[in-house]
TIVO-2410 file (N, C-alpha, C; in nm, 3 decimals):
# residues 98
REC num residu      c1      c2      c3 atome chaine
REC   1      X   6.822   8.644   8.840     N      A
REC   1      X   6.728   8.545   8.789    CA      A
REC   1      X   6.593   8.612   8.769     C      A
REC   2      X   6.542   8.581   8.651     N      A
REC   2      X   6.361   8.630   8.629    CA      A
REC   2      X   6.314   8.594   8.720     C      A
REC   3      X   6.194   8.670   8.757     N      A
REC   3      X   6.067   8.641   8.858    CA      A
REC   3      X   6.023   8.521   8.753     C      A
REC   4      X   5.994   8.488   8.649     N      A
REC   4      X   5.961   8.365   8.623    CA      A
REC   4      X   5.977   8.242   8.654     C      A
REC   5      X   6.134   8.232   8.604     N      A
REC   5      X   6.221   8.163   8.674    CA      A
REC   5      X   6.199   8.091   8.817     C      A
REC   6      X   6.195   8.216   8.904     N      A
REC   6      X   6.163   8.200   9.061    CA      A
REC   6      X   6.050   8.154   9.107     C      A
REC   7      X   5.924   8.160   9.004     N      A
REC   7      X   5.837   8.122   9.026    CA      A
REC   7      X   5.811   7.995   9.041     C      A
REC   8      X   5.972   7.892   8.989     N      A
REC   8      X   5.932   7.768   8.985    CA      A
REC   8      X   6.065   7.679   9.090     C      A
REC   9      X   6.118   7.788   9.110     N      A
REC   9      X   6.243   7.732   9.219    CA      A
REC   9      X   6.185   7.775   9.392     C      A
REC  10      X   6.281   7.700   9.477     N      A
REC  10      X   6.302   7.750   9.631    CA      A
REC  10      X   6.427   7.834   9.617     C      A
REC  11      X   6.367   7.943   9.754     N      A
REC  11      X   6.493   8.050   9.737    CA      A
REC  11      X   6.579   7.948   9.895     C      A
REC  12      X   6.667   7.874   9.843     N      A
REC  12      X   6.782   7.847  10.014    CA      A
REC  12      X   6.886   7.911   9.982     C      A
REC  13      X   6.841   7.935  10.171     N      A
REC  13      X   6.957   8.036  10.233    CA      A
REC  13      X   7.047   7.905  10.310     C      A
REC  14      X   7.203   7.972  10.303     N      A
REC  14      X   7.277   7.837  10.344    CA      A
REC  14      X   7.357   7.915  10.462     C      A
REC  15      X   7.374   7.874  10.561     N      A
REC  15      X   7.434   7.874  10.676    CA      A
REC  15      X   7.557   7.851  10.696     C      A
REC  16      X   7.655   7.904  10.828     N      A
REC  16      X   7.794   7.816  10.828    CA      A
REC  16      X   7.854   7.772  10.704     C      A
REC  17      X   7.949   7.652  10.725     N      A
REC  17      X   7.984   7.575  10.614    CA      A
REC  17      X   7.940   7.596  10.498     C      A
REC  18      X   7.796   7.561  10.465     N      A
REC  18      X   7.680   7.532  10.418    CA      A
REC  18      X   7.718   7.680  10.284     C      A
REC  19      X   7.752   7.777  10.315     N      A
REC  19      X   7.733   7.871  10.249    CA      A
REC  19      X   7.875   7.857  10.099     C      A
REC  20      X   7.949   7.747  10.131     N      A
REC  20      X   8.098   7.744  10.065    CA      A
REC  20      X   7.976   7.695   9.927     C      A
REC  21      X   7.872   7.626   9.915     N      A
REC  21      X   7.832   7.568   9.784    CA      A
REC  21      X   7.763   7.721   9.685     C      A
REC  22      X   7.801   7.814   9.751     N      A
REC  22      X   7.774   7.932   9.665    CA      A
REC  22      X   7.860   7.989   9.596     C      A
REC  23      X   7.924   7.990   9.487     N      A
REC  23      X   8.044   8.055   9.462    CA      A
REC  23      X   8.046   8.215   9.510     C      A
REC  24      X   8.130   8.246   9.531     N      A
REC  24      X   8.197   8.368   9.592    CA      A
REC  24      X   8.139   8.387   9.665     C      A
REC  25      X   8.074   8.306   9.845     N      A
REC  25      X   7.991   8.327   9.937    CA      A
REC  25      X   8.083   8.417  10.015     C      A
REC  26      X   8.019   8.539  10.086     N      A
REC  26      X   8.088   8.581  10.204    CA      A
REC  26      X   8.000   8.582  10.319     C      A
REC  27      X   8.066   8.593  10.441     N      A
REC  27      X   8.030   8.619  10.529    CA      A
REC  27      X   7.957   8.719  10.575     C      A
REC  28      X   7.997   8.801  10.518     N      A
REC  28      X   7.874   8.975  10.512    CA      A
REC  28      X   7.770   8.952  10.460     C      A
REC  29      X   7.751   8.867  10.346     N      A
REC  29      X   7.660   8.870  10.276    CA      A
REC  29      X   7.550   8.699  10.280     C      A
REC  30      X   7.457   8.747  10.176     N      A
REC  30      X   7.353   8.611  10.199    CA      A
REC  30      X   7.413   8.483  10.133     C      A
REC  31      X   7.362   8.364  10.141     N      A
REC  31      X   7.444   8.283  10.065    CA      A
REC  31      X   7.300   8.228  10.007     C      A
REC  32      X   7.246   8.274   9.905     N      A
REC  32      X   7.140   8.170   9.828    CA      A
REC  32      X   7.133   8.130   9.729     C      A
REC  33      X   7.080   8.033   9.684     N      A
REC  33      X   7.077   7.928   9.575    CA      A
REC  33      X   6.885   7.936   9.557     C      A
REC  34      X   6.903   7.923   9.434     N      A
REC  34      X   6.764   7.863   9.406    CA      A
REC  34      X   6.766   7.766   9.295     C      A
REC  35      X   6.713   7.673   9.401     N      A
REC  35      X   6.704   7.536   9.326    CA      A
REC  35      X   6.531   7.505   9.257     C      A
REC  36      X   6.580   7.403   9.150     N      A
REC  36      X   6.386   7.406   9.118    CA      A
REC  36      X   6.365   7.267   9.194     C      A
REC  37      X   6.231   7.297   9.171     N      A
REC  37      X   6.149   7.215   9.270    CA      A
REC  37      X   6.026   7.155   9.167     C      A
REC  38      X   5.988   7.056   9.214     N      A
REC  38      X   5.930   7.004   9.152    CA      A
REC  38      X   5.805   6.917   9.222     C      A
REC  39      X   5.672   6.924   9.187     N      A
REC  39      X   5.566   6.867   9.245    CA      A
REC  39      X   5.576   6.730   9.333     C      A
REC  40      X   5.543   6.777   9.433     N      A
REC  40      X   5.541   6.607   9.576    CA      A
REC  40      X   5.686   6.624   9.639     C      A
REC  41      X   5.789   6.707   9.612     N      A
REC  41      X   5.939   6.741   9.692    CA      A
REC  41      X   5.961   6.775   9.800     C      A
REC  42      X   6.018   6.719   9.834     N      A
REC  42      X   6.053   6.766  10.050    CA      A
REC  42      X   6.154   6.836  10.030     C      A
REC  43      X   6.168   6.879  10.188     N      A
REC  43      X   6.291   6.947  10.185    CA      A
REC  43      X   6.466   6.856  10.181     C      A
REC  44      X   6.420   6.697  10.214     N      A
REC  44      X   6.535   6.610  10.229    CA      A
REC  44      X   6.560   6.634   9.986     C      A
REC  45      X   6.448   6.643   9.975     N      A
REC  45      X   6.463   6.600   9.789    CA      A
REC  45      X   6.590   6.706   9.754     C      A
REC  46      X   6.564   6.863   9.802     N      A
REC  46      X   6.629   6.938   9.787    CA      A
REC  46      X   6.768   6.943   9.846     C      A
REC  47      X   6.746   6.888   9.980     N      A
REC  47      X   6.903   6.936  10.051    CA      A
REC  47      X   6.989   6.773   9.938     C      A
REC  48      X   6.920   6.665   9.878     N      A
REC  48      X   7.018   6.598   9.819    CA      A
REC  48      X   7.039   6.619   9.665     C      A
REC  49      X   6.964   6.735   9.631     N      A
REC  49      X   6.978   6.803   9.518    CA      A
REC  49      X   7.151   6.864   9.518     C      A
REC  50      X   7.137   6.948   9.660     N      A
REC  50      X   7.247   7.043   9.655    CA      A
REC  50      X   7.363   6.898   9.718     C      A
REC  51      X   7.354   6.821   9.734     N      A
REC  51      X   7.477   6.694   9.785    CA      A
REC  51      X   7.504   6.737   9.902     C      A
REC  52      X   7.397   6.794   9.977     N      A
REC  52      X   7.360   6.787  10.135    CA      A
REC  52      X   7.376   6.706  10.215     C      A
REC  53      X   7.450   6.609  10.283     N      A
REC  53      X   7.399   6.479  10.335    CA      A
REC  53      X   7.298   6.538  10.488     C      A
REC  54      X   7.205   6.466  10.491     N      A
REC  54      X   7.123   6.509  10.633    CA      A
REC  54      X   7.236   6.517  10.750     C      A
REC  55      X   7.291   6.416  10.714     N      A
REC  55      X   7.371   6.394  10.906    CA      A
REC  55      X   7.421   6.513  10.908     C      A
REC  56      X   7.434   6.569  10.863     N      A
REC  56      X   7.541   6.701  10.843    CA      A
REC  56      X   7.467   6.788  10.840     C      A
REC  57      X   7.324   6.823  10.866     N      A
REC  57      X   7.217   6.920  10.870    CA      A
REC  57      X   7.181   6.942  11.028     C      A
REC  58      X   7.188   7.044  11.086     N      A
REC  58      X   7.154   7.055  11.243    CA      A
REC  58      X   6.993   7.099  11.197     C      A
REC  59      X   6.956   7.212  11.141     N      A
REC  59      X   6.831   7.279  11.180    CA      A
REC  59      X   6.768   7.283  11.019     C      A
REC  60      X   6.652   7.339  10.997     N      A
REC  60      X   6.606   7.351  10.897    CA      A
REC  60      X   6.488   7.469  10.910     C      A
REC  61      X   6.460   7.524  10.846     N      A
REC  61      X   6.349   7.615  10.864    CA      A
REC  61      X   6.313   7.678  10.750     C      A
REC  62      X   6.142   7.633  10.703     N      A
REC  62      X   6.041   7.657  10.565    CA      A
REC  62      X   5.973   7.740  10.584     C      A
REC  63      X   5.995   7.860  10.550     N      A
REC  63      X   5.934   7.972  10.583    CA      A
REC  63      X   5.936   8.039  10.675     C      A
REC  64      X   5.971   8.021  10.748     N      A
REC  64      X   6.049   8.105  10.890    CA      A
REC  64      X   5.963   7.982  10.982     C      A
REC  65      X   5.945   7.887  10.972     N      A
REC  65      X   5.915   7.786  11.060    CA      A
REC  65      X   5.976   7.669  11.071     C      A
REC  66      X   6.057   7.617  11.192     N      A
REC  66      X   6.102   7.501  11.237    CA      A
REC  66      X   6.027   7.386  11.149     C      A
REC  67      X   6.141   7.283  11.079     N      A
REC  67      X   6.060   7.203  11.002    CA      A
REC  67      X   6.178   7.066  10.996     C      A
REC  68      X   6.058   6.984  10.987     N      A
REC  68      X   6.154   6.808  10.960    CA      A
REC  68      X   6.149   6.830  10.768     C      A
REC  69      X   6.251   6.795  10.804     N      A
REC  69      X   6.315   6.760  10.624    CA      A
REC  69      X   6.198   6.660  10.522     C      A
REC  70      X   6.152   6.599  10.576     N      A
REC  70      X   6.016   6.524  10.535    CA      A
REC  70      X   5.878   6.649  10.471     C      A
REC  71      X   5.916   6.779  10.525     N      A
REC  71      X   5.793   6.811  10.467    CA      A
REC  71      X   5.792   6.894  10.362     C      A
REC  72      X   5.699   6.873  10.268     N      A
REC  72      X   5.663   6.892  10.177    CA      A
REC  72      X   5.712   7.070  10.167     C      A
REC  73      X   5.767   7.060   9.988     N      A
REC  73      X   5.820   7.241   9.965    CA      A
REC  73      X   5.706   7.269   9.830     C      A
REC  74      X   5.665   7.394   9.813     N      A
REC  74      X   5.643   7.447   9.718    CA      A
REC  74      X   5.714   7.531   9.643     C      A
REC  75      X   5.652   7.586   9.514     N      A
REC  75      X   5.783   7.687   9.443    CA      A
REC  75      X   5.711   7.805   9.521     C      A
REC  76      X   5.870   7.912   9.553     N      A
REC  76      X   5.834   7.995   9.608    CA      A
REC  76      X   5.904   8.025   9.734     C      A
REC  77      X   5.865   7.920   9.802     N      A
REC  77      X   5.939   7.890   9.937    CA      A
REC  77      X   6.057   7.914   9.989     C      A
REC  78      X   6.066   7.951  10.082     N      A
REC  78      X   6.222   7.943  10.112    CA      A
REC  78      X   6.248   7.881  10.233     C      A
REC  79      X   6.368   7.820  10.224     N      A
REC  79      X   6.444   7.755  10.319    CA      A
REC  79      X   6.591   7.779  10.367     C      A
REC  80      X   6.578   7.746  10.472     N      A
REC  80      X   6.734   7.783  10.550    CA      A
REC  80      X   6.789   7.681  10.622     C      A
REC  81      X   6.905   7.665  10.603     N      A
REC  81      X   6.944   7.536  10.630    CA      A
REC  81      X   7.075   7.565  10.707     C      A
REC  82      X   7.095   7.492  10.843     N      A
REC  82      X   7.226   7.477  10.964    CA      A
REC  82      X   7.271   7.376  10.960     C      A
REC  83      X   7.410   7.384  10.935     N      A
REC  83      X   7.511   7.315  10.950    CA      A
REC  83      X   7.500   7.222  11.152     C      A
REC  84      X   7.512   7.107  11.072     N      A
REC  84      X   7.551   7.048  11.252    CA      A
REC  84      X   7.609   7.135  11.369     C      A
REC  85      X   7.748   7.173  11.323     N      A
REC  85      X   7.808   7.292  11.413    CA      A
REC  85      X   7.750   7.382  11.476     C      A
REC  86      X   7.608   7.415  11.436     N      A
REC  86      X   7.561   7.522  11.494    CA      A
REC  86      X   7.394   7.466  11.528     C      A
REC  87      X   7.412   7.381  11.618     N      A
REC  87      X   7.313   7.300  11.652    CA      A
REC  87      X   7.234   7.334  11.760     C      A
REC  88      X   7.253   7.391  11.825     N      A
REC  88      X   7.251   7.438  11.956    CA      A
REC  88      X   7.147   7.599  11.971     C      A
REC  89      X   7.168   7.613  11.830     N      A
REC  89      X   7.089   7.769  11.831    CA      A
REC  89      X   6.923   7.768  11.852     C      A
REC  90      X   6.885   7.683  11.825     N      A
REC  90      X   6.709   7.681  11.808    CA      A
REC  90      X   6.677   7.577  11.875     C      A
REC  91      X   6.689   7.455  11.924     N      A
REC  91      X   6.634   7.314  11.955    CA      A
REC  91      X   6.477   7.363  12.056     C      A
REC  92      X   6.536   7.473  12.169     N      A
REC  92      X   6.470   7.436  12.250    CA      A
REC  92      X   6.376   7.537  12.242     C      A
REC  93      X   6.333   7.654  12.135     N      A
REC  93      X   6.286   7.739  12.108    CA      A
REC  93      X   6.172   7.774  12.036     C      A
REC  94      X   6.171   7.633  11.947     N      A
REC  94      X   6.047   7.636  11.829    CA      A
REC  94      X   6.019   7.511  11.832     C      A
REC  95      X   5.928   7.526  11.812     N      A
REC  95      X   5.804   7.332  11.791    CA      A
REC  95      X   5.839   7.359  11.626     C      A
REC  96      X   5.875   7.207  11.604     N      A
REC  96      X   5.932   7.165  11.450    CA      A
REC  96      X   5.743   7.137  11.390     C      A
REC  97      X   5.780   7.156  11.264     N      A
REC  97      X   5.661   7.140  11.172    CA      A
REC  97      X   5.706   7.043  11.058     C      A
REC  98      X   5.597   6.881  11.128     N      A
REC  98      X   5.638   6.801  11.039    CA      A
REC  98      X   5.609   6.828  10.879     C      A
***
């Protein structure tokens, strides 16, 4: 994809499960998507872009920071997103950023 391009999407990285919405995702490798984004968008706008349902989201993290799905994305950004299953990895480790 152009740096142009990118200039107007989020780069998500997908986790677990999470990584099957990439075609030919492996396990060795990264699983990202870049979706566009668009002015006033959260991160919930995006994960129902990709047919994310939340309940099914354990963790989230915007920029390498713990984050509620409520907050606000810019282009540029990146996000990483955990499958429920793997819920357990961060809770008690990072203060979330509403």
């Amino acid at each position: 994809m152009s740096s142009e391009k990118r200039a107007h999407t989020i780069e998500v990285h997908l986790f677990g499960r999470f990584r099957s919405l990439v075609q030919g995702a492996s396990a060795m490798e990264d699983s990202v998507l870049y979706v566009p984004c668009d002015e006033g968008d959260r991160i919930q706008d995006l994960l129902q872009r990709l047919g994310i349902p939340m309940e099914e989201v354990s963790h989230l993290f915007l920029n390498h920071q713990y984050s509620a799905a409520s907050r606000m994305v810019s282009p540029g950004d990146r996000l990483s997103v955990f499958p429920r299953e793997m819920g357990l990895l961060y809770r008690q480790y990072f203060p979330k950023v509403e």
